[in-house]
N, C-alpha and C positions, 0 to 999 in steps of 0.2 A: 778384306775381312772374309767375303768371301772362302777364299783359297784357304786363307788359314783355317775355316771352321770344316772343307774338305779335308785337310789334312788331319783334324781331330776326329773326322766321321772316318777315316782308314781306319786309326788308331781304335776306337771303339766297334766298328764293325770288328776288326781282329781279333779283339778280348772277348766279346760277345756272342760272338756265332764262330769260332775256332774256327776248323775246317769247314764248316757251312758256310763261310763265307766266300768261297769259290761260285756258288750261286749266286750270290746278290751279286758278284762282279762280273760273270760272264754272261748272267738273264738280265743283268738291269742297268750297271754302270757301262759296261763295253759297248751293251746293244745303244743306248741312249748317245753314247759320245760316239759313236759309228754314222748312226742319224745326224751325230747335229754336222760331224764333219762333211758329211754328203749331202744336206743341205747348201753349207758355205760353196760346195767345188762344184753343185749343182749334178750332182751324180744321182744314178739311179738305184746302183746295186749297193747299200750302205753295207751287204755284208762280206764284198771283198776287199774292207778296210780292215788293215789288222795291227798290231800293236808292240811296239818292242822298245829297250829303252834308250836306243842309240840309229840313229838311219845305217849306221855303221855297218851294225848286226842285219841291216836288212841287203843291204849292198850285197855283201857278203855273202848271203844267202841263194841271191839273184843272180851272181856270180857263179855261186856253187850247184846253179839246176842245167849249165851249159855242158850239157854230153857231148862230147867230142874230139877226138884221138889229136894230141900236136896243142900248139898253143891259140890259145881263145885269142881274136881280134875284138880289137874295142876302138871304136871311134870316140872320141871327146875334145875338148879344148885345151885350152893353156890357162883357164880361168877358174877353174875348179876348186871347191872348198875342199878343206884338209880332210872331209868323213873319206872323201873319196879319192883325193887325189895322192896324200901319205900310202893308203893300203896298194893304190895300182902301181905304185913307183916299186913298192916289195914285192911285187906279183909279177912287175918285170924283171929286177933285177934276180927271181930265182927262174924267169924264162919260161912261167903260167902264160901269160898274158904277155899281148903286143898291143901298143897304145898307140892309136894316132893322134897329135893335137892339133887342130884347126886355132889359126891364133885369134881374139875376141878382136882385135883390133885390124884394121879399121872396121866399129862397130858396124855403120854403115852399107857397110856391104857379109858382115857376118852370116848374116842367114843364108844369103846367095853362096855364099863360099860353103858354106857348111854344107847345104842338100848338095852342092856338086860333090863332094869330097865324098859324100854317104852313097852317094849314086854310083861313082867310081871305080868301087869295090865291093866287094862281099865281106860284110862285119856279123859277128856275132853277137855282137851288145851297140847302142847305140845310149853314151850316160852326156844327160848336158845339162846345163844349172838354166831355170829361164829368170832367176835374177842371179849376174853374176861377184864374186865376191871383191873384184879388184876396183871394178869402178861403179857398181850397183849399175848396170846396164839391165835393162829387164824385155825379154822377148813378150811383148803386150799382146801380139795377135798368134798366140801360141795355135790357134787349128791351121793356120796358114801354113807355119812354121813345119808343123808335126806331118801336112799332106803334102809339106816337096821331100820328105824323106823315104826312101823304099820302105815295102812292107815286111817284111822277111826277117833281119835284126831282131833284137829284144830293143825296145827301146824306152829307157828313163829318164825323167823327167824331174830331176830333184829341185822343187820346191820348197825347201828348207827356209827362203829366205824370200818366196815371193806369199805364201799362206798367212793369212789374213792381213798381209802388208799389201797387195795390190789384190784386185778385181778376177777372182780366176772361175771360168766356166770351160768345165771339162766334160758336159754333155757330150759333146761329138767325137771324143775321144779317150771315151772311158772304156773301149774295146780295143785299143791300141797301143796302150803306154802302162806304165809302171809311174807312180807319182807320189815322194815321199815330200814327208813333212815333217814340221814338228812343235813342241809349244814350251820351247823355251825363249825365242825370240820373241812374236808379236803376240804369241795365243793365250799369255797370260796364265801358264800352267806351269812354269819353271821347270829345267831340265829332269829329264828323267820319262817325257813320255814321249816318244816319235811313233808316225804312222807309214803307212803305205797303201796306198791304193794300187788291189793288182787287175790286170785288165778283166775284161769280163771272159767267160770260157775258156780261161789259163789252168793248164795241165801240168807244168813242168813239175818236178820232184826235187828239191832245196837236199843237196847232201851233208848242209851245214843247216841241221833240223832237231827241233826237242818235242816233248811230248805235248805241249799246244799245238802243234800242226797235226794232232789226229784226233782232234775234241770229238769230233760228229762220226766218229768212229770205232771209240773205244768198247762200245759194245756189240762191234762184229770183227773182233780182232783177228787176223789168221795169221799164226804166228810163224809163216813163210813168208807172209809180204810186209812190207814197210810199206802203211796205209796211210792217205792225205785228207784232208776234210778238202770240201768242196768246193768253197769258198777264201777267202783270203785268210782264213786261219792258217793256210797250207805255209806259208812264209813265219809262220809265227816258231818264238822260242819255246823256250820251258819257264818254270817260276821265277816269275819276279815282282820286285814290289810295286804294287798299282796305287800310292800314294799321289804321285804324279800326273795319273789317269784321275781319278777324282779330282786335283785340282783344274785339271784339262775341263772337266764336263763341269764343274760349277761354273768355270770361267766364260762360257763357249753358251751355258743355260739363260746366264744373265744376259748379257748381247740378245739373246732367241730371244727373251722374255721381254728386254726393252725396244726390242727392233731396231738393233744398230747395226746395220750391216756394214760388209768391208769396205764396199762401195764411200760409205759416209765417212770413215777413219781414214781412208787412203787421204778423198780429197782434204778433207783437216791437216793431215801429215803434211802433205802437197804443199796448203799454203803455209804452212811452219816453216819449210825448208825453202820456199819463195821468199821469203822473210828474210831467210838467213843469208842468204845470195844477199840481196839487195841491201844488209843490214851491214855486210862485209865485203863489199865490193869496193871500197878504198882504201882496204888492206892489204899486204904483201901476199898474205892466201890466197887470197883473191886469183891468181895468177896460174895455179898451182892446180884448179880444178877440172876435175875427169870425168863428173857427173852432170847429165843433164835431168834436171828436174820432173821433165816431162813424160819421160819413159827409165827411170828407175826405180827401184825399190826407195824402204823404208831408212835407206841411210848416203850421206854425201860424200863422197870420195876423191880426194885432193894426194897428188902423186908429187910429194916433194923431193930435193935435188938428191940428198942421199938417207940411207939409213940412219947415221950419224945425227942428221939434221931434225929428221922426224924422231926420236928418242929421244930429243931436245925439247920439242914443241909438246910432244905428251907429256913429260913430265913439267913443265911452265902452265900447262890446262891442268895438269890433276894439282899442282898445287894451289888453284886458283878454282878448287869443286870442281873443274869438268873433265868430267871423264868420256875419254875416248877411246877407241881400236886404233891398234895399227898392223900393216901386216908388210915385213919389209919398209921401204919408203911409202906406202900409200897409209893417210893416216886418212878414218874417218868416222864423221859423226853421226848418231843412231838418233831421228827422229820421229818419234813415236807420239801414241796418242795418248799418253799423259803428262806433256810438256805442253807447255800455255806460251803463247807470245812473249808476255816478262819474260821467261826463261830464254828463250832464244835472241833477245836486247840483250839480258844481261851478260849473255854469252858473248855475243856480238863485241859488246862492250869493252870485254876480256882481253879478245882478239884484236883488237885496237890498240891495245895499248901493251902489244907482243913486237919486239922492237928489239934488230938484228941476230935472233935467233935463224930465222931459215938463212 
């Protein structure tokens, strides 16, 4: 209800205040959902949070502030969602960019593997998911993580898929990292608003930049330089619709207003998907699972024998209401904190009675 009546208040702010409406979104809606995000990640500087409608476009951007003659090095994995890992594979193949992937597996010893590999060598960018998309593995002690990695790198931190689905305090490391997000997954804003947190006294110059990265500037403009605002606007686009951003900050006000913190949703989530384990563990699925409950995100990841087999099993759930992802053979279920116990029985229940499809 909410969301919906943000979406009506876009719609009327536009008709209403025409072009004045650029103030109410950048003195009142931006500043306020800046706040509430830097609350959630426990950050200090809420105004080098900035805003665009894809993590893609911010990538991209982070990408485009690296000066230096030859091809950019970038450290990363083999586990990386599509924002990032479609554009680096075209970035190679026109010989921008050199990619090294650390494999995620054995999770186990991931971390260890990964700061040796960063230590190793001299990279230019350092981009790692800390929940990742293959088997929702999630890096839980992210400062440990981020202080065996050298200083020197750019290094990112896409949270796309760990933000308001697990517990994240980036006090210690809001001078270090790059940290995007976004709220069409858990944050209950539906696509169209992604963020970024850029580190604190970050200078670089984004050559894939529009006229929101000179907001705090526009009226000292020297029309020699290509000028940056101060703050995290410097990564920001140009026009777009902030319909998304208002349902972002109704959604994010209510949570503030009833004191739900992520902390609470996660472990609710937790035991949904404990539930779901234990509610199918004398199914053939059952056998097939990549996820451990304890340290992953918001969803369960089951790596079945082929591609073939899993585009069998998705369409047997969606014709029986449940709808799942797949990616490849890894097929998996997104539990969330508007699913209730019935739902994940009656799921359960489904899955019982799915017989010589895998």
């Amino acid at each position: 209800d909410i969301t919906q009546a943000a979406q009506n208040e876009y719609w009327q702010d536009s008709m209403n205040l025409v072009d004045s409406k650029w103030e109410k979104i950048f003195g009142e809606k931006i500043t306020n959902t800046q706040k509430l995000i830097s609350n959630i990640l426990n950050i200090k500087n809420s105004s080098n949070v900035c805003f665009a409608p894809n993590t893609h476009e911010l990538v991209y951007r982070i990408i485009s502030s690296i000066e230096k003659c030859g091809t950019i090095k970038i450290l990363s994995t083999d586990s990386e969602f599509y924002s990032f890992e479609r554009q680096a594979k075209r970035l190679e193949e026109a010989g921008d960019i050199q990619v090294t992937r650390i494999s995620l597996e054995p999770k186990e010893t991931f971390p260890k593997r990964f700061s040796e590999a960063a230590n190793q060598k001299d990279y230019d960018l350092i981009f790692v998911s800390q929940v990742f998309f293959n088997n929702s593995y999630a890096i839980t002690d992210l400062d440990r993580f981020i202080k065996n990695l050298p200083d020197s790198p750019l290094l990112v931190i896409d949270g796309y898929h760990s933000f308001m689905a697990i517990d994240v305090d980036l006090s210690k490391v809001e001078d270090r990292i790059f940290f995007l997000g976004g709220s069409y997954k858990y944050a209950g804003g539906g696509e169209g608003c992604c963020f970024m947190m850029m580190p604190i006294n970050c200078k670089l110059r984004p050559k894939y930049t529009g006229w929101f990265a000179e907001m705090d500037q526009l009226a000292n403009k020297d029309p020699n330089i290509v000028s940056y605002s101060s703050d995290g606007m410097r990564f920001a686009g140009a026009t777009m619709d902030f319909t998304a951003l208002y349902r972002l900050n109704s959604w994010l006000s209510l949570l503030n207003d009833e004191q739900i913190s992520v902390k609470e949703i996660s472990t609710y989530v937790k035991s949904l998907q404990r539930l779901f384990i234990e509610e199918t563990k004398e199914t053939e699925l059952a056998q097939y699972i990549i996820s451990d409950y304890t340290c992953c995100g918001n969803f369960l990841a089951f790596s079945l024998p082929s591609v073939d087999k899993t585009g069998k099993v998705v369409r047997y759930l969606n014709d029986n209401n449940v709808q799942t992802d797949s990616r490849k053979n890894i097929l998996r279920f997104g539990i969330t904190m508007y699913l209730s116990e019935e739902n994940i029985i009656r799921c359960a229940d489904i899955i019982k009675k799915m017989q010589g499809i895998i």
